[in-house]
N, C-alpha and C positions, 0 to 999 in steps of 0.2 A: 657417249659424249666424245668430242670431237679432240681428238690427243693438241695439245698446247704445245708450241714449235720450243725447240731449243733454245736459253736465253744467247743473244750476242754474245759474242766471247770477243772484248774488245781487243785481246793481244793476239789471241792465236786463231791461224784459217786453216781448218780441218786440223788432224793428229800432228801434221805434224811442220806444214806452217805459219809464216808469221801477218801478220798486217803489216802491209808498207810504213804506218806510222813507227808500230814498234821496234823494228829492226836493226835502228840503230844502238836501243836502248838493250834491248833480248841480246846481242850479240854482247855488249860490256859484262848485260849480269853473267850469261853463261860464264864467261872468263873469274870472275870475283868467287873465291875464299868462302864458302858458307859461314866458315867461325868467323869471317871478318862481318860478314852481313848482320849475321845474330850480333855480335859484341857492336854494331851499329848503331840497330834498334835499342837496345839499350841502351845507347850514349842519347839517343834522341829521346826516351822517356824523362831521361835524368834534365837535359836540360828542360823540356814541358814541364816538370818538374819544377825546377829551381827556379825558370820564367815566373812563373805560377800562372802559366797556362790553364785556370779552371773554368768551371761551371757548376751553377751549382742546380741541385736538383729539389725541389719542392714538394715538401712530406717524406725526402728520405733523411731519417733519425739516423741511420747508419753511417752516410757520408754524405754530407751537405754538402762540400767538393770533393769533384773529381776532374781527373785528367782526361780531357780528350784522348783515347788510344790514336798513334800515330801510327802508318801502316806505309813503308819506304818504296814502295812498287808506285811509282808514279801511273796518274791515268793521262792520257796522252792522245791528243788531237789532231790531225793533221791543219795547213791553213787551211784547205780547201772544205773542209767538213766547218769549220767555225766561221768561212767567210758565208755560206749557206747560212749558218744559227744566229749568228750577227744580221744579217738581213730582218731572220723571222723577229727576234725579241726588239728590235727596231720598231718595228710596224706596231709588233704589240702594245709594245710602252705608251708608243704617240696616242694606239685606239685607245688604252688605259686612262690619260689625261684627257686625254677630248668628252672620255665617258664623263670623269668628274666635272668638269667644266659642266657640262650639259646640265646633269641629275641636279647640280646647283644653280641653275641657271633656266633654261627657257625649258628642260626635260623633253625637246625631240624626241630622243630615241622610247619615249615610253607614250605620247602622242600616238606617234606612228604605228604604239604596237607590238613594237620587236620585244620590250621584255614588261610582263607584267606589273604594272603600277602598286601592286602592293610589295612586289619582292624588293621595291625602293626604299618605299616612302615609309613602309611599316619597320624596317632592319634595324635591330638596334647601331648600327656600324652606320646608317644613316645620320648627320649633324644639321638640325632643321636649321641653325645657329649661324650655318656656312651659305644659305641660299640668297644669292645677288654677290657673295662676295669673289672675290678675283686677286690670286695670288699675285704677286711677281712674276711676271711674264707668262701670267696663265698656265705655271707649273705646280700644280697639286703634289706630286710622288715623284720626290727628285731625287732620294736611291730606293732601286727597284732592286729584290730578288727573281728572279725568274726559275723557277724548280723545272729542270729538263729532266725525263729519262729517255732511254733507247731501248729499242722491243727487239723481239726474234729476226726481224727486219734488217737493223739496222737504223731504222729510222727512228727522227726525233721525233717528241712528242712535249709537250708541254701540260706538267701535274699540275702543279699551283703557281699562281703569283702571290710574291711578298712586296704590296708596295703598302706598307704601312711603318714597321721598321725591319726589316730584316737585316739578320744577326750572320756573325761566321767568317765578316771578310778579315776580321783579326787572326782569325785559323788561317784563312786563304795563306797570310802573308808570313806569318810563324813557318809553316810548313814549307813555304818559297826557301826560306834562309837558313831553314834547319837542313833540308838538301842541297844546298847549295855550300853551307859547310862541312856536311860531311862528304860531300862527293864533287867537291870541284872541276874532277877530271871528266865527269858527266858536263857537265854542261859548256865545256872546251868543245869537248866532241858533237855537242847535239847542238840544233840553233833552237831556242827557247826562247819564246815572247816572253819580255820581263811583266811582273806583276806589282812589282816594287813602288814604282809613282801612285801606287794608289793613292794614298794621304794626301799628295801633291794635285794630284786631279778631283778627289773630292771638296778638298779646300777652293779650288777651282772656279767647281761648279756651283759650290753655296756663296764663291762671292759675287758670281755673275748675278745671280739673283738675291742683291740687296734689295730692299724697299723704299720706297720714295724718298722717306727721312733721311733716308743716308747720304752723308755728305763727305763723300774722301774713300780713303780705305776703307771695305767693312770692316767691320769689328765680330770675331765668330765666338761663340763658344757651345761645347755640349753638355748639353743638359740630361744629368742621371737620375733616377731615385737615389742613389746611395751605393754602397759595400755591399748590401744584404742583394742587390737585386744579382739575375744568375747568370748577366749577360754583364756584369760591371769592369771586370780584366777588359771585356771591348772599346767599352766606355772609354776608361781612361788610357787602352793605347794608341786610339783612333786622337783624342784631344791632344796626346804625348807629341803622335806621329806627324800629324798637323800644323803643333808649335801653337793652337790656342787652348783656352780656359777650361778647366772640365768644373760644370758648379751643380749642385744643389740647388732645389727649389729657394731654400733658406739665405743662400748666397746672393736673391733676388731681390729686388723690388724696382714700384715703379716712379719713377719722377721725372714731374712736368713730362707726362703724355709719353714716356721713353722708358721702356726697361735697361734695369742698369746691374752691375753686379759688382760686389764689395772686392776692395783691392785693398793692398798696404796702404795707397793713396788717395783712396776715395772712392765715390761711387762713378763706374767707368760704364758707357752705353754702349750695348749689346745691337749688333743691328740684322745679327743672322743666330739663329738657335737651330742647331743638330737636336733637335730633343728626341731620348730615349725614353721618355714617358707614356704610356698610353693616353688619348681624349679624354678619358673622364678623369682625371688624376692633373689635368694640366692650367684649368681655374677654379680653385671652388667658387667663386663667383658665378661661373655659368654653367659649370659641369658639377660635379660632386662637394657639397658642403662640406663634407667631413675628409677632403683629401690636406694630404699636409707633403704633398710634394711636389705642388704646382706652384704658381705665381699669381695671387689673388690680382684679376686686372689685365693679365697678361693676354687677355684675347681681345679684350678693346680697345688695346693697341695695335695689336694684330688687322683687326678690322681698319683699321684707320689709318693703316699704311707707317705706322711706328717698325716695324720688325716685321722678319722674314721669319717663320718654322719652318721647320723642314724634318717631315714631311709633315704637307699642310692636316691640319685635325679634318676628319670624315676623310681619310681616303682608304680606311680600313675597310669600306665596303667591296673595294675593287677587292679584297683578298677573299671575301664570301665566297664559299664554294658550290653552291646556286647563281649566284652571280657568274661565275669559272663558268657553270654548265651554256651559257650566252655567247659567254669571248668570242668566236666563230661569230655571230651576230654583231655583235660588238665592233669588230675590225670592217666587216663590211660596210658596216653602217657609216662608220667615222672616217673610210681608206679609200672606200668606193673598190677594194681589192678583196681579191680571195684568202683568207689566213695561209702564211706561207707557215708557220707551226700549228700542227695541228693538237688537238686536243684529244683527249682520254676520254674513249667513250663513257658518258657519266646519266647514269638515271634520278630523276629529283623526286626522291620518295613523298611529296607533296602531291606528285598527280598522281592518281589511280590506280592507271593502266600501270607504269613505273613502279610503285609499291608493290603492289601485286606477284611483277617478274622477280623484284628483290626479297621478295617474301620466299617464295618458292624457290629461290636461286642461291639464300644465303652463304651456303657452305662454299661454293664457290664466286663467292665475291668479296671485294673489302667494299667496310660501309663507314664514311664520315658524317661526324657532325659537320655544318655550314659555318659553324664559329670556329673551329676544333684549328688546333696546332701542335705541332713538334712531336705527332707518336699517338696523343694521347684523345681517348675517348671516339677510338676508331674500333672497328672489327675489321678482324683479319680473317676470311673462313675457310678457307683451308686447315690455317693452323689453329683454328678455334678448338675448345671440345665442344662436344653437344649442350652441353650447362650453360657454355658461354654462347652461344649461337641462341641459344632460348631464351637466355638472360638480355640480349638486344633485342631480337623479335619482339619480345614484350617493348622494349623503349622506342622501336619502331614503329608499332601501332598506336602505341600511346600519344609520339609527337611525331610522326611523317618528317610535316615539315622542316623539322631541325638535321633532317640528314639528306645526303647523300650517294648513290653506290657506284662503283666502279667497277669492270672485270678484275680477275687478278694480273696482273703483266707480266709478263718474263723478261724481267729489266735485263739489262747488258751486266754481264762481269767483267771483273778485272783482278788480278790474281792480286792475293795478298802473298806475303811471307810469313811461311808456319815453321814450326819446328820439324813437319818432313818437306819443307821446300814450297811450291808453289802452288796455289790451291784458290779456284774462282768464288769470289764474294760476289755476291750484287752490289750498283749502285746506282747513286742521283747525281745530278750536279747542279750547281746553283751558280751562274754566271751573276756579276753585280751591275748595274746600269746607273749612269749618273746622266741627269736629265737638267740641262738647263737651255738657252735657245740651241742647245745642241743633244746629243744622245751621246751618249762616251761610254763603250766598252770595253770592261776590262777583260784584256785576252785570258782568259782561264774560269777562272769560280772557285768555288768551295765543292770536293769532290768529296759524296759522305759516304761510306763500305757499310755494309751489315757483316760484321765480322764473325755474327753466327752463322754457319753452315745452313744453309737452305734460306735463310731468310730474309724478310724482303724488307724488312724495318729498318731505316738505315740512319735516323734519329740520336742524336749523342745519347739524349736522356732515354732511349730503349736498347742502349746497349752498342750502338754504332759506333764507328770511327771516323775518323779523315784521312786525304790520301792528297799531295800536289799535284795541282792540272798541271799539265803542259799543253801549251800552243805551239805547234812548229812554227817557225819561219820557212817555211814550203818555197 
């Protein structure tokens, strides 16, 4: 077998030096006090802490919240590396909505052939419910995750897209502020693209795309399930950060053809909804009977140009990781261009020939479900046992179709801080895109560590961290 190149080492070039990004940042840490560092990190638990910076995890009886680990070694950009990456996930984004438009709409691209008419129209993340209809300026997935990593290379590559809801830019902006108070004298010295307007650009971009009804200012607010859901801290500091309404389904209803939500004063009309709910949880009316945290109605006005969502219901299909194994296609199809990010060689254990290789290849491959998120219901095989490598093989014969395989990658590091000094973690990054008659990104992302030693899971709920982007000003 063919030896796998060393992961990127994003701070340091060879034993003994630096990448031009880090060097300004490498030269401060050298100089800083280790007891000052450690008695740091500690000051920055304690406020993630007292914040109540959680999340919560699903089936663990042990601790239903937890603390994101915060890891002070910033990951760090150059311009010129992020005016390249900004480019790609541009182009991406635009192929992304032009796809949903279409698949609801006149389905070109499955006409023509480029991607099989059943991996559409049969998905459950497909919405028959949404076909003829047309958002607000034709924006389906108005904020985008985009999951990057970086190989032995150097170069990017583009894991998943999250244009359905993706979670974390609450971390992004804790972790911005929590460095920025403990180390002020960093960021005097370094030029650092601020991340801070987020809220203010989000806000932004949701009231660009009011809908028809709307008459004057919009009117925003976001919509949760509740306390219990594991992404709710986001919920409410994204509505906090904003300055609008964070409600409940129950806070809802609709009159005269206009969703409205209860106030001290009355009932007040909603004319843009951030909703963190999933499609089927969003009408019992036309999705799930038995949901109780939607807004019975609230897609027939939808339909009818009452209210904006955001992001529109069915665009969870663009996050299918079958659908991912296309994007390449995708962009060409919709850009008339070649993907300037490329993609993660990925086999779709649905055809033959591709099963087959992931059959025989398992130990060294990871293998996803097509629905699958955040860690979970994946194989890792490297660090699989043989039990657990057997125990998928079976779920792989059994349903093909429901997965995916990918090589293993030798993502880039970037050193964390341990108790003997500095020591290379893997990671991901997850830039945020806000998409209205414009494309607006935020210089940086959500930078996630796998803070176990060797491993490539970098997932809060498998045990990961967070670390603050930085974007130079180059």
């Amino acid at each position: 077998m063919t030896e796998k190149p060393a992961p990127f080492d994003e701070m340091l070039d060879g034993p003994t030096g630096v990448r031009p990004p880090y060097i300004g940042y490498k030269a401060w840490f050298d100089g800083e006090n280790p007891k000052r560092l450690a008695a740091k990190a500690e000051e920055a638990e304690t406020v993630f802490r007292r914040t109540g910076i959680t999340f919560a995890v699903y089936g663990d009886a042990e601790a239903a919240e937890r603390i994101i680990p915060f890891d002070m070694v910033p990951r760090i950009i150059s311009g010129t590396e992020w005016t390249k990456l900004t480019r790609g996930i541009e182009q991406r984004v635009r192929a992304i909505n032009a796809f949903l438009f279409d698949i609801y709409h006149r389905q070109e691209i499955l006409r023509a052939g480029r991607i099989p008419h059943h991996l559409v129209t049969e998905n459950s993340a497909f919405i028959p419910q949404m076909i003829g209809m047309t958002p607000p300026g034709n924006v389906y997935t108005h904020i985008v995750g985009v999951d990057i990593v970086r190989t032995g290379e150097g170069d990017f590559f583009v894991l998943e897209d999250n244009a359905r809801t993706p979670s974390g830019v609450s971390y992004m902006l804790e972790n911005r502020e929590t460095m920025m108070q403990m180390f002020p004298e960093l960021f005097s010295q370094i030029r650092v693209r601020s991340v801070s307007d987020y809220p203010t650009r989000l806000r932004h971009t949701l009231s660009r795309l009011a809908p028809p009804a709307c008459d004057g200012t919009p009117t925003i607010a976001v919509l949760t399930p509740g306390i219990h859901n594991s992404a709710y801290f986001e919920h409410s500091f994204l509505a906090d950060q904003m300055g609008v309404e964070l409600v409940e389904g129950s806070d809802l209803r609709i009159v005269d053809g206009r969703v409205k939500m209860r106030t001290t004063r009355g009932y007040k009309t909603i004319d843009v909804l951030y909703r963190r709910i999933d499609d089927d949880y969003l009408d019992p009316l036309t999705f799930r009977p038995d949901s109780l945290l939607g807004v019975p109605g609230i897609f027939d006005v939808y339909r009818a140009g009452g209210i904006t969502l955001a992001n529109a219901p069915g665009t969870g299909i663009a996050d299918d990781k079958a659908i991912y194994s296309y994007m390449p296609d995708i962009v060409q199809f919709y850009t008339g261009e070649a993907p300037i990010l490329r993609n993660v060689e990925t086999w779709r254990c649905s055809e033959k020939a591709a099963l087959a290789y992931v059959l025989d290849n398992l130990p060294e491959l990871v293998v996803k479900e097509v629905h699958g998120s955040g860690g979970y219901g994946m194989l890792v095989g490297p660090t699989a046992s043989k039990k657990e490598i057997e125990a998928f093989r079976a779920k792989l014969v059994a349903k093909p179709g429901n997965y995916i395989a990918q090589p293993t990658l030798a993502l880039s590091t970037v050193p964390i801080l341990t108790q003997h000094g500095l020591a290379p973690r893997h990671v991901d990054l997850r830039p945020y895109v806000l998409v209205s008659d414009i494309v607006d990104i935020v210089p940086g992302g959500l930078t996630r560590v796998a803070l176990k030693k060797g491993s490539l899971v970098v997932n809060s709920s498998q045990g990961g961290g967070t670390k603050d982007t930085w974007v130079l000003e180059d």
